[in-house]
N, C-alpha and C positions, 0 to 999 in steps of 0.2 A: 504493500500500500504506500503510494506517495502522498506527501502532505504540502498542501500549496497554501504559504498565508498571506492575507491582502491586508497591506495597512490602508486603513482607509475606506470607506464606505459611500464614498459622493459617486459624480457620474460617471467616473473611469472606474474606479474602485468595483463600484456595485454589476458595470456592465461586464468586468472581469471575471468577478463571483457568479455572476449569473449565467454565465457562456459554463465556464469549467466546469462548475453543478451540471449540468446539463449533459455536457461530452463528455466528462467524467465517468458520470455513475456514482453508485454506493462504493464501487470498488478505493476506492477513492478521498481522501478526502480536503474540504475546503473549508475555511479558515479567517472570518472578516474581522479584523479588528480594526475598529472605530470608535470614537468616546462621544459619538453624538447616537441618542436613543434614537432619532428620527433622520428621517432622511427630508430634503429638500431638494422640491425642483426652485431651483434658483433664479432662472430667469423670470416667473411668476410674481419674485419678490417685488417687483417695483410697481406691481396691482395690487401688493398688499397694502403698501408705502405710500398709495392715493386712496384706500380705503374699499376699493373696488373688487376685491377679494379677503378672505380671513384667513389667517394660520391654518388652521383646518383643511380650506383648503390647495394647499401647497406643500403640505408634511403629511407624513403615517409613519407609524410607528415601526421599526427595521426587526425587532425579535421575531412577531408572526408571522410575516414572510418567511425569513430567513428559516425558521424552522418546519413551516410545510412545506418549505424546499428542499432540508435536509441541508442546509448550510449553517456552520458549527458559527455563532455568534456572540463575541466579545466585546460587551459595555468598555472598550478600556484605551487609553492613548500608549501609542508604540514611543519608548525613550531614548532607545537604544539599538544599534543590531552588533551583533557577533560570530559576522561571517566564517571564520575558521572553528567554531566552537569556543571551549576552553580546556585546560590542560586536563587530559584526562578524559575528554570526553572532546572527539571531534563534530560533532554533528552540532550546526550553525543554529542559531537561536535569535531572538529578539528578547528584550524585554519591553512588559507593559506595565501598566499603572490603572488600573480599573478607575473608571467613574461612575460605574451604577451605581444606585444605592445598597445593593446588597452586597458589593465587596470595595466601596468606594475608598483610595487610600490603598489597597492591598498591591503587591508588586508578583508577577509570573513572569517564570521563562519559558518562551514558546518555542519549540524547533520545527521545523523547517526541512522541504526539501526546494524547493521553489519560493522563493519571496518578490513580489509584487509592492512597491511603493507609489500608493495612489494616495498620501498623503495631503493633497492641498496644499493652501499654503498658511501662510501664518498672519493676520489679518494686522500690518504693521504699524499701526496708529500712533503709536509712540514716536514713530521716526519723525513727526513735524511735532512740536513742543507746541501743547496745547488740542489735539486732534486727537493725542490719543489723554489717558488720568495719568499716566507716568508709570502705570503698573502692568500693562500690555492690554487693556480696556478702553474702548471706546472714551473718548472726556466728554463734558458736560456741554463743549458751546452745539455740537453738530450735532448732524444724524446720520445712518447710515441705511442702507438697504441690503447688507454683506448676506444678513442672517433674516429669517424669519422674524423673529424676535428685536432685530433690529429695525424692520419694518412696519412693525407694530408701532414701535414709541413713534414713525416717521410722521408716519398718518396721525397721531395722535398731535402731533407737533402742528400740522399741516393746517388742523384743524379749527386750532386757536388760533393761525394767521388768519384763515376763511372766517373766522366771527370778527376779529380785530378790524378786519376788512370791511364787513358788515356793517359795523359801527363807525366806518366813514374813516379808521387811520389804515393810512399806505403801508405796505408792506415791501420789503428788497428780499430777495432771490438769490443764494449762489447757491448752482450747482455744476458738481465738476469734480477734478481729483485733487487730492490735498496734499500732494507731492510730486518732485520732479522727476523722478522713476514709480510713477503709478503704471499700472494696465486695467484691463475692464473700462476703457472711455466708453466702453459701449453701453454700461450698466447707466453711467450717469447720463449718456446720450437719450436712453431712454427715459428715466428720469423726468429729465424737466422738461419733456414733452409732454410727459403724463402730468406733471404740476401744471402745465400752464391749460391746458385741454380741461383739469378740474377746475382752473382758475374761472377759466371761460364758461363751464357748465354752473358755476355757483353766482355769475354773473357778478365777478369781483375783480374779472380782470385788468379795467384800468385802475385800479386800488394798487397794482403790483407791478413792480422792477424786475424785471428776471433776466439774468445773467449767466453764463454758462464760463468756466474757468477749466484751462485746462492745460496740462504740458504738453500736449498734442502742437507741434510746429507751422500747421495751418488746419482748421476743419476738414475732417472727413481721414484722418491719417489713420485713426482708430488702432495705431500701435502693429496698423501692419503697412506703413508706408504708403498708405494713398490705394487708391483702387479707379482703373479707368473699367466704365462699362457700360453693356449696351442697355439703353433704358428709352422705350417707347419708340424705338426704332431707331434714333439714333445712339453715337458714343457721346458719351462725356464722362465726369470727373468725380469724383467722390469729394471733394473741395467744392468744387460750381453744386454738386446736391444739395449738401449740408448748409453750404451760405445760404443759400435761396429758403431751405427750410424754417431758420432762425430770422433772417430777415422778412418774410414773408408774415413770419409770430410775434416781431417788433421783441424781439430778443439781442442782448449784446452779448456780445464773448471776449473775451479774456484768454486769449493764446501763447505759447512758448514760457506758461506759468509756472516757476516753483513755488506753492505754496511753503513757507518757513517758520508760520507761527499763527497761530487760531488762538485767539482769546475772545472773549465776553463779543459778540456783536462786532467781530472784526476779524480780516482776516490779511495776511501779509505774506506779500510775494515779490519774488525777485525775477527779472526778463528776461528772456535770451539773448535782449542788449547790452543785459550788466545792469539796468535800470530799477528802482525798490517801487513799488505802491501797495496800496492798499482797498480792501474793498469792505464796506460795512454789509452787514446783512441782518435781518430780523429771522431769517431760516435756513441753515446752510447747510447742503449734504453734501462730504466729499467724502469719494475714495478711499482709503486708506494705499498704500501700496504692500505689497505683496514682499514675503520673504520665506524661507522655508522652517520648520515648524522647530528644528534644533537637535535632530536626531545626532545620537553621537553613534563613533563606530569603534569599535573595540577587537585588537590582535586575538591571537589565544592566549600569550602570555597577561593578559588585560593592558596592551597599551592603546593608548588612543591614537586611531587610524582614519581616523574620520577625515580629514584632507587627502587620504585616497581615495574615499568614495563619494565626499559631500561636496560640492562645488561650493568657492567662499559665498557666494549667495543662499545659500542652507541647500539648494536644489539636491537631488543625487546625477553623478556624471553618468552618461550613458554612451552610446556610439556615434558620438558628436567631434566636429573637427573640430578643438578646442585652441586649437594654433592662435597666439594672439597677431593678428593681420589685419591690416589696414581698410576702410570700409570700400574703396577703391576693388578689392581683392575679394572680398565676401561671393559665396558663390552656394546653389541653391543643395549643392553635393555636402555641403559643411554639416547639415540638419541630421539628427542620425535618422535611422529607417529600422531597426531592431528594438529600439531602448531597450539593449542587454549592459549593463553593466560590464564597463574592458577589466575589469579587473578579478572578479565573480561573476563565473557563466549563468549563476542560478538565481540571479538578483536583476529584478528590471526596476524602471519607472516610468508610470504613464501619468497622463495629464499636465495640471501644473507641478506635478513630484518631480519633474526631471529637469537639467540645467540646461536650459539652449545653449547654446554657441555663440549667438549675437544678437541681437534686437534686431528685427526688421525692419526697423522705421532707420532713417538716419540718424547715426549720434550725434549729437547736440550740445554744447557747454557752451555757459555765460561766458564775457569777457572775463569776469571773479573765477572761472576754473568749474562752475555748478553744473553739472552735466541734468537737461532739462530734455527727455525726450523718451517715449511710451515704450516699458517691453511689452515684450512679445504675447498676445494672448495665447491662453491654451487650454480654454473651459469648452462648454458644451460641446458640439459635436464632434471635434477634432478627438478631446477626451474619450469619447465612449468610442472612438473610431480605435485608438491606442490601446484600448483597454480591452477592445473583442480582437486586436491583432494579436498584443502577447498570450491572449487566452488561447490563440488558436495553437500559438509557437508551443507554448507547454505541453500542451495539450499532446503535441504529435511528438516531444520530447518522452512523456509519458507513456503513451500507447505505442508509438509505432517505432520508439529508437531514436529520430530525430539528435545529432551531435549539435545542429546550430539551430538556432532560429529559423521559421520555415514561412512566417508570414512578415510583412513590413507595413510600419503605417507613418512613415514620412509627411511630414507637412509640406516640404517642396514638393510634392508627388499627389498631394489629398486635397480634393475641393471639400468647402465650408459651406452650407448655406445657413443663412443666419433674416430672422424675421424680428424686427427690432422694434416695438410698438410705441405709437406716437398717440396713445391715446385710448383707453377702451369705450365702447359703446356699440350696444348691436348695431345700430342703424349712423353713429355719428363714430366711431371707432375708424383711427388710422392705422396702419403700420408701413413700414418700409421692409420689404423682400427682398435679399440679395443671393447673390450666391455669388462664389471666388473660387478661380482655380488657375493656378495651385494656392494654396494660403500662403505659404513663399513664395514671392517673385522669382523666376528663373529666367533670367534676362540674356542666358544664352540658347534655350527655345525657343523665349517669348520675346526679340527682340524689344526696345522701343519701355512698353507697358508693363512686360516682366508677366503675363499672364496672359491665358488664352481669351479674346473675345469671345468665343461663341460659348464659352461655359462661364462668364463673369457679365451677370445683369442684376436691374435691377427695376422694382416700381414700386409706386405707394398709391395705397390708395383703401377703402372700404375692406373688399376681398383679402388683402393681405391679411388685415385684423383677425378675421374669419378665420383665416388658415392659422395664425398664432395662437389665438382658442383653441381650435381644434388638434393644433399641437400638444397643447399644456394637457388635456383630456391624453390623447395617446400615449404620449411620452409618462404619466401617471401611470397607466394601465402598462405600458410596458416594464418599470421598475419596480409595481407590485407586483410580475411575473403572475400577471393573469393570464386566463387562455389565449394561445397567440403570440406572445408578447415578441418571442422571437421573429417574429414576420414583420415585425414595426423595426423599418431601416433606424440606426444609431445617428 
């Protein structure tokens, strides 16, 4: 019997456990450990965060599943791994840290014959003084939409602007990332679409300022360097969409932004000129940026090895060109296509768990040395695309002998599509539908634009809406591994 464990429970995580259960068998067995009870579909969060949907529904609970599936389920955070074993005992192990209430505080060693780091990442709020309370939590001036939970207090926040509004006083707007290495522009893209679209249905919107702040180096970069594509028959720009979008909503934006310091009703940032300002706000949701969660990695003898497998980002290194070389030289081949770990054949990472190579957007620093420009996204679909590729590679390592890796799921290689809502409403509901391919520009295929035309489009409009509803319903039913689930594409 081989034993395959997954740190991590989101949407690489769960779509890995859920493929290997599967192909597997009983013969078999699999291994989720996660320290969140519930699971969340994420991109839903920002209909939580205008009130438009509830907790409920966008969470379920991950035990019952996971056990009419027959998947072994750990309430608990992965600390540690110790890929050689230790003396005395070769067989490679993790350690955890329970958080359910029934062993909350308790420490296990788990071994292993296959380990999967679907980890996430570590929601780094602290890094802008003020953004985060100083103790790795969310602080007091903002909001967020990271978490379920986080989207609760949003709406709740949102709310007392919508009556303050009512009551005849103005309200200011920032929304955007709250650092100059954020990703996810797309969480807050969507965001203050959905703020302003409420603003408008509560009939409060000349009462509000809304402004959009971001380290994004012009609109529409979205941390994958821009995107040309075909939309209503003809080409354009993912810059020319996004302007038109905001200008069209009497929206301003705030670009090549580091944000540096969030206090009370204010927020301070520095340009990609060198230049400081400042912006006030009565409601502000920004980003956090992303870091890896702090796994350490331990010898046999117990030394700390963890700068061989942890990228200084916290990420884990996978089969990525990690050569430091100049942005002139980046090339679409650097991206791995396995994420097997070069150092331990039995160790992967998918999703945001593993270290890219380079940002795809171009790197960017202030005159002051501030490096101000988006990584690389690596959530939703690309994720569960990663997470059903190493599941397949194990899988045939398992059963059929397999010595390498037998599936790939390269981002220079793998189109995205991505439906980015401007707004819910059955009959008054927007969205924007795109879809990108490759998600890395390969500019020596794709001369010019770095991606193919005929599979990179886009449009907005009522129907897109439609289709992002009727996604959130699927993509549910697919991760409660209800009948079918397997036939709903990742």
């Amino acid at each position: 019997m081989a034993k395959v464990v997954i740190m991590g429970g989101g949407v690489s995580g769960h779509t890995a456990a859920s493929f290997l259960n599967k192909w597997l068998g009983s013969e078999h067995e699999v291994i989720v450990v996660t320290p969140n009870s519930q699971w969340n579909w994420i991109p839903s969060n920002i209909w939580v965060g205008v009130g438009e949907m509830t907790k409920e529904e966008v969470t379920f609970p991950l035990a019952p599943v996971y056990e009419k599936a027959g998947i072994d389920f750990r309430q608990a955070k992965a600390v540690s791994i110790n890929p050689e074993g230790k003396d005395g005992d070769e067989s490679p192990f993790i350690t955890v840290e329970y958080t359910g209430q029934d062993k909350a505080g308790q420490s296990e060693e788990i071994t292993y014959d296959y380990l999967i780091n679907a980890t996430g990442p570590k929601l780094n709020f602290d890094a802008t003084p003020g953004l985060g309370d100083g103790k790795g939590q969310m602080g007091e001036h903002t909001v967020s939409v990271c978490t379920a939970d986080h989207a609760i207090h949003a709406n709740e926040e949102l709310q007392k602007c919508i009556d303050k509004m009512k009551a005849g006083e103005r309200q200011r707007f920032l929304i955007g990332t709250g650092h100059g290495m954020c990703t996810c522009q797309g969480a807050a893209f969507e965001y203050i679409f959905n703020i302003e679209h409420q603003l408008k249905g509560a009939g409060v919107r000349d009462m509000a300022d809304v402004t959009y702040i971001s380290n994004e180096s012009f609109l529409g970069d979205f941390g994958m360097g821009g995107i040309h594509f075909s939309m209503g028959g003809y080409a354009t720009s993912s810059k020319v969409f996004a302007e038109s979008l905001y200008a069209e909503r009497g929206m301003e934006w705030i670009i090549g932004a580091h944000v540096n310091k969030v206090e009370a009703g204010k927020a301070s940032y520095e340009l990609l000129d060198g230049s400081m300002g400042e912006s006030e706000f009565d409601f502000a949701m920004l980003i956090p940026p992303f870091a890896g969660v702090g796994l350490k990695v331990y010898g046999k003898d117990g030394s700390d090895i963890t700068d061989t497998v942890i990228a200084p980002n916290g990420f884990m290194k996978v089969d990525a060109d990690y050569t430091p070389k100049p942005y002139e030289e980046w090339k679409a081949s650097d991206w791995p296509s396995t994420l097997q770990n070069p150092t331990y054949k039995n160790m992967f990472a998918v999703g945001i768990a593993f270290a890219p190579p380079h940002t795809i957007s171009k790197p960017m620093q202030s005159p002051n040395g501030t490096a101000i420009n988006p990584t690389p996204p690596r959530t939703g679909m690309p994720s569960a695309m990663m997470g059903k590729a190493v599941a397949q590679s194990i899988t045939d390592m398992i059963k059929n002998g397999a010595t390498e890796p037998t599936h790939r799921a390269n981002m220079s290689e793998m189109g995205a599509a991505c439906v980015a809502s401007a707004g819910k409403g059955l009959f008054t509901g927007t969205a924007a539908a795109m879809t990108v391919f490759p998600i890395v520009p390969d500019f020596e295929k794709y001369p010019g634009v770095g991606r193919d035309m005929n599979g990179t489009s886009g449009e907005l409009g009522l129907a897109a809406h439609w289709v992002k509803h009727i996604l959130h319903h699927l993509f549910l039913w697919k991760a409660k591994l209800k009948p079918g689930w397997q036939l709903i594409p990742e």
